[in-house]
Backbone as JSON, one array per atom type, in Angstrom:
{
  "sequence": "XXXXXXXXXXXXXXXXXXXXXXXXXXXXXXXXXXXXXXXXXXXXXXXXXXXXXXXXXXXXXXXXXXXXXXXXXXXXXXXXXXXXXXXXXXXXXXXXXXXXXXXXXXXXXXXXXXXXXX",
  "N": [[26.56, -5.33, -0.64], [23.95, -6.5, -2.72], [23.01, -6.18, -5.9], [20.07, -6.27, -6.34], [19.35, -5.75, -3.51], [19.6, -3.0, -3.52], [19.21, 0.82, -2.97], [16.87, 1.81, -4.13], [15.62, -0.6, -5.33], [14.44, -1.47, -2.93], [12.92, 0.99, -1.75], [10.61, 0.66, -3.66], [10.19, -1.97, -2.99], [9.04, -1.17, -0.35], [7.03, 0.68, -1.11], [5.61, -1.37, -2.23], [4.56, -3.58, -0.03], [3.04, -1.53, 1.27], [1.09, -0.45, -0.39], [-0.09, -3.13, -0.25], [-0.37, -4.24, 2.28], [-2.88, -1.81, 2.49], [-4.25, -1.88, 0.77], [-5.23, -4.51, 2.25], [-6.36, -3.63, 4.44], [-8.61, -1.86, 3.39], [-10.09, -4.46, 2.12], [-11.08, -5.31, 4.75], [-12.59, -2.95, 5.58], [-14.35, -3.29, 3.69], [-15.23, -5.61, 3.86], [-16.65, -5.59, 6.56], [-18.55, -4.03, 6.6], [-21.77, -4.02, 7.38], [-21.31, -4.53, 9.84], [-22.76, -4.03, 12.78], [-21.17, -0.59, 14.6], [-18.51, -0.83, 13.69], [-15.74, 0.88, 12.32], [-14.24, 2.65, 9.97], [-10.9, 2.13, 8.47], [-8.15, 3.26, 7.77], [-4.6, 4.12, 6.12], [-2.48, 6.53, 6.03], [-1.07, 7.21, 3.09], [1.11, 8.34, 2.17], [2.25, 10.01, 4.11], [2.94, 7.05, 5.17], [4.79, 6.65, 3.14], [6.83, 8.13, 3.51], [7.47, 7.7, 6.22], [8.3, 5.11, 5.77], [10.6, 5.69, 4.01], [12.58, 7.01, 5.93], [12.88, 4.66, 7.73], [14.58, 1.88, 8.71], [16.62, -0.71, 6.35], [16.1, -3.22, 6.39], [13.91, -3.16, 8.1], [10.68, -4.02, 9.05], [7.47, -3.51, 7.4], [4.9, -1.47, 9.71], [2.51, 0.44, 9.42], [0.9, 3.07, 10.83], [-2.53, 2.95, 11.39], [-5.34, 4.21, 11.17], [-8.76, 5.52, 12.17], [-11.11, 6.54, 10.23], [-12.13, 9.84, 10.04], [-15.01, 11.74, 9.91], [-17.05, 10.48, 8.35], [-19.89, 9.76, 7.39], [-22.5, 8.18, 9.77], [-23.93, 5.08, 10.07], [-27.48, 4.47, 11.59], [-26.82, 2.07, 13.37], [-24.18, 2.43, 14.44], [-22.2, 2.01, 12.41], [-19.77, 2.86, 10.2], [-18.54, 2.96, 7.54], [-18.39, 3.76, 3.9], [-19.6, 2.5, 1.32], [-18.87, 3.31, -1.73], [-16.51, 5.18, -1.29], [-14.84, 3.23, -0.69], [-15.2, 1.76, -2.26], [-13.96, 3.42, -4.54], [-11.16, 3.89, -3.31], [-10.27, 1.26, -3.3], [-9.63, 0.82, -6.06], [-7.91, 2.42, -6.52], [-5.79, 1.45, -5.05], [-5.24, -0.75, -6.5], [-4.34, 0.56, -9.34], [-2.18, 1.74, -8.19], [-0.47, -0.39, -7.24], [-0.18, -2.09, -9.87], [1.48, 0.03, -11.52], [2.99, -0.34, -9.33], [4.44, -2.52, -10.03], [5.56, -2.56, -12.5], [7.12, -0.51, -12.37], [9.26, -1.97, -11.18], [9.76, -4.72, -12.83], [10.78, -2.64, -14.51], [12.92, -2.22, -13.53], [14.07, -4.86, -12.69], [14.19, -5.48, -15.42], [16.67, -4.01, -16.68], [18.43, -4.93, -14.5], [18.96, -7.37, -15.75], [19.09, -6.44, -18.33], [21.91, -5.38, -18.25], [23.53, -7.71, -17.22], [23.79, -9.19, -19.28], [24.84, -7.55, -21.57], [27.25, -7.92, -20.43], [28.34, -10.35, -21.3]],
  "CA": [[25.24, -5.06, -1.18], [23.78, -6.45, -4.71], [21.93, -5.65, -7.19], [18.64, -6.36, -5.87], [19.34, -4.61, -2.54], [20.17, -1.35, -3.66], [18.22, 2.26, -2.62], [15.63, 1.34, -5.64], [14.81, -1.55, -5.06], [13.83, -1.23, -1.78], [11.65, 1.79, -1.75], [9.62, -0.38, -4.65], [9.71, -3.32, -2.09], [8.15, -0.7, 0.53], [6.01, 1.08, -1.79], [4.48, -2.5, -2.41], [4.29, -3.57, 0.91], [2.25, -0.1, 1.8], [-0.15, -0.92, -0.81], [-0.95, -4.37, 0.15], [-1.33, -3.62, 3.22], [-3.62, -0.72, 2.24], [-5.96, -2.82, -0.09], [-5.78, -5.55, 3.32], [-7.67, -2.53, 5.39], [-9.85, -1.61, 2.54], [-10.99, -5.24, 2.23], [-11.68, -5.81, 5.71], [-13.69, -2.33, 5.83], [-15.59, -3.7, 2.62], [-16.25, -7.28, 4.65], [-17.67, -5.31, 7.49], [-20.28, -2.68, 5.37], [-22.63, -4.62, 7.84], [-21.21, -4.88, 11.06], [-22.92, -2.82, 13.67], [-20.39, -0.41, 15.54], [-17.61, -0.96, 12.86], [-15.51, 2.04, 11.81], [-13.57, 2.42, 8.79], [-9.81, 2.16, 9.24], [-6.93, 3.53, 6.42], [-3.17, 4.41, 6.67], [-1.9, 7.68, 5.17], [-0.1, 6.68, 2.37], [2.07, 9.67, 1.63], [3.11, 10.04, 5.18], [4.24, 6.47, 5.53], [5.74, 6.31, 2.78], [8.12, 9.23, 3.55], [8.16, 7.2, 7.01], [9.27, 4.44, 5.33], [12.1, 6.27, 3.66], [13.31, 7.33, 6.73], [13.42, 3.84, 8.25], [15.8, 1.16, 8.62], [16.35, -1.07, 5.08], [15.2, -4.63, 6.61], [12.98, -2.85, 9.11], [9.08, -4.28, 8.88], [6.29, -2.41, 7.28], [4.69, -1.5, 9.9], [1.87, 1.23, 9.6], [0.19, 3.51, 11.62], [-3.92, 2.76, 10.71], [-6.16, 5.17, 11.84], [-10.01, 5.39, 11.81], [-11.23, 7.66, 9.03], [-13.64, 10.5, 11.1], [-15.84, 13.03, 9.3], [-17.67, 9.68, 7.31], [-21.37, 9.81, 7.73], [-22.69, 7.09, 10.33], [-25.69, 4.53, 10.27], [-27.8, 4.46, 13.29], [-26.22, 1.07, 14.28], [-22.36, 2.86, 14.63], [-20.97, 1.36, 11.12], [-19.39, 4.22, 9.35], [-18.37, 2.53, 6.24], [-19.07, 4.38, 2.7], [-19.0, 1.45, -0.01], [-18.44, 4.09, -2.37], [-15.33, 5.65, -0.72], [-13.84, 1.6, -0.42], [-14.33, 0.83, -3.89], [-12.82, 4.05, -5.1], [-9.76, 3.81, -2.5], [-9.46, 0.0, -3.81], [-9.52, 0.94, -7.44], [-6.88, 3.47, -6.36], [-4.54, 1.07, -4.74], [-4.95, -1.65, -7.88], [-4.02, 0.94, -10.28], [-0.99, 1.76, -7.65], [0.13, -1.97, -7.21], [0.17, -2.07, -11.27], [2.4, 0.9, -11.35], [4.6, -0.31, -8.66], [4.81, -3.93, -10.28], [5.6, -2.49, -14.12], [8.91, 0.1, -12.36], [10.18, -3.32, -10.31], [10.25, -5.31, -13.71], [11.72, -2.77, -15.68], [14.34, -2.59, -13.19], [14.49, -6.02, -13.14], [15.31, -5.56, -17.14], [17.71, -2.9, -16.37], [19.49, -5.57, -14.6], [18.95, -8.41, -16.48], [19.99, -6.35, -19.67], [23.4, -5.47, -17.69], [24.25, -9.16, -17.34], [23.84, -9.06, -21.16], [25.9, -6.83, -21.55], [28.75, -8.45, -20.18], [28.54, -11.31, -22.32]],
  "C": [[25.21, -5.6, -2.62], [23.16, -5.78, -5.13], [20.52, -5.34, -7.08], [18.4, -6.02, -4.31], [19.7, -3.17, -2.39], [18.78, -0.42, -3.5], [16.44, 1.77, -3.47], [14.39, 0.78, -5.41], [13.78, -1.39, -3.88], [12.77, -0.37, -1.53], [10.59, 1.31, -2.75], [8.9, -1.4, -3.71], [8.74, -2.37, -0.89], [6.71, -0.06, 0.03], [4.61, -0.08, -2.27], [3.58, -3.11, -1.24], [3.24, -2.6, 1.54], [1.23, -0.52, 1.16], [-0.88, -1.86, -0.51], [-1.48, -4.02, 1.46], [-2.59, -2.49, 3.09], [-4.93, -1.24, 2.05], [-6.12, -3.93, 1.21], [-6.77, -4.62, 3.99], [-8.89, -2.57, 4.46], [-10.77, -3.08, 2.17], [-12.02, -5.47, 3.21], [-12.87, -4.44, 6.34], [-15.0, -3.04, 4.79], [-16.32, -4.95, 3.53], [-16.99, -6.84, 5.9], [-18.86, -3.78, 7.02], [-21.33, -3.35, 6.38], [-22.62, -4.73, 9.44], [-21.32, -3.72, 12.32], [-21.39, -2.33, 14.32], [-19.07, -0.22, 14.33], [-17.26, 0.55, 12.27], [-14.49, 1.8, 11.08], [-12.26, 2.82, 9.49], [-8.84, 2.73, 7.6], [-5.48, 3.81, 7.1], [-3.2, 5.93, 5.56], [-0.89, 7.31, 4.32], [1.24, 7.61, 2.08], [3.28, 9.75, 3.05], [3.66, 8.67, 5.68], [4.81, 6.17, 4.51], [7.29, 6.76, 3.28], [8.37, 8.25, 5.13], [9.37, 5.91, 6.44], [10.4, 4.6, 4.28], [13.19, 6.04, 4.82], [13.71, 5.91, 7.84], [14.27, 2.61, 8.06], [15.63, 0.28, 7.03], [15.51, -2.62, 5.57], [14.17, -4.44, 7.59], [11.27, -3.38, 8.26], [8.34, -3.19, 8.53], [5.22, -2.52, 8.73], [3.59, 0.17, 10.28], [1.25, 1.95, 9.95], [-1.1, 3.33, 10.82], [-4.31, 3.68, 11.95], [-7.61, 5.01, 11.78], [-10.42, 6.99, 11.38], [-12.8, 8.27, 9.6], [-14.17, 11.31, 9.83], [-16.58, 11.69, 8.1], [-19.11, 9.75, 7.77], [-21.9, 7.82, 8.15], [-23.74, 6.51, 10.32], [-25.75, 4.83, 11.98], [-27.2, 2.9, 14.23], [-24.64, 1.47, 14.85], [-22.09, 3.07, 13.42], [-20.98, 3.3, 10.47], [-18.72, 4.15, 7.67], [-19.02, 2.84, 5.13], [-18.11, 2.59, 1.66], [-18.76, 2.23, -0.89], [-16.82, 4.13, -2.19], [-14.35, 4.27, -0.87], [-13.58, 1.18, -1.76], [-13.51, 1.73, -4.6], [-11.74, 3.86, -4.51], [-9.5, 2.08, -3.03], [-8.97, -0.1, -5.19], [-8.21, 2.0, -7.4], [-5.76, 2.45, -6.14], [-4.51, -0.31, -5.97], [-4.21, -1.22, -8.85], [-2.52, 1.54, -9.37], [-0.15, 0.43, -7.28], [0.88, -2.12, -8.76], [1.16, -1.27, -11.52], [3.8, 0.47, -10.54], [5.18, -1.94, -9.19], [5.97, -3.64, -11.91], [7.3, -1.44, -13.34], [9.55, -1.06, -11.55], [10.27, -4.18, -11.84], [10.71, -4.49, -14.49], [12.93, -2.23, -14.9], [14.8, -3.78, -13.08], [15.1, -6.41, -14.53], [16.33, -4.94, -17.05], [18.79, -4.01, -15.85], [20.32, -6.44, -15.21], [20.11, -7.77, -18.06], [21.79, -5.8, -19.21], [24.26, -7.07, -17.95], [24.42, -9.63, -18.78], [25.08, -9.29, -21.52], [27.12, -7.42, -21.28], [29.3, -9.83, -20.25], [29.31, -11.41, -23.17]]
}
């Protein structure tokens, strides 16, 4: 194992992975705000993360998505709140930022190791 496969890292690399994916749903509810029938879709973030604790280290993100009930429906189907999408996207921006800023300062952490042993 190195440096950049250790415990750490990895839950960073999943924690990122989770988000993107996250904000990919939340786009593709925002691109259908229009499309008769269309129901909003999310992942539980909390519960996969803790899944993705518990699974393998090179194992795929792969998320359970659900469709988000109790949203108030037009008369064509669509159930999509633009509200609800832009807060949940402004949520996972300001969680991307977060998970980008503890991956570089473990990236310094290592970097200033190799310093170190200069």
């Amino acid at each position: 194992m190195n440096w950049l496969e250790d415990a750490g890292m990895q839950r960073l690399e999943h924690y990122l992975d989770l988000v993107t994916f996250r904000q990919e749903l939340i786009s593709s509810n925002l691109a259908n705000v229009d499309t008769p029938g269309y129901r909003t879709q999310d992942i539980n973030f909390e519960a996969e993360m803790r899944r993705a604790r518990m699974r393998m280290a090179d194992a795929p993100v792969s998320p359970h998505v659900q469709e988000i009930k109790g949203l108030i429906e037009r008369p064509d189907g669509n159930n999509v709140s633009l509200e609800r999408e832009t807060m949940a996207l402004a949520q996972v921006q300001l969680q991307y930022r977060a998970g980008v800023e503890l991956l570089r300062d473990e990236l310094h952490t290592i970097q200033s190791a190799i310093n170190e042993g200069k």
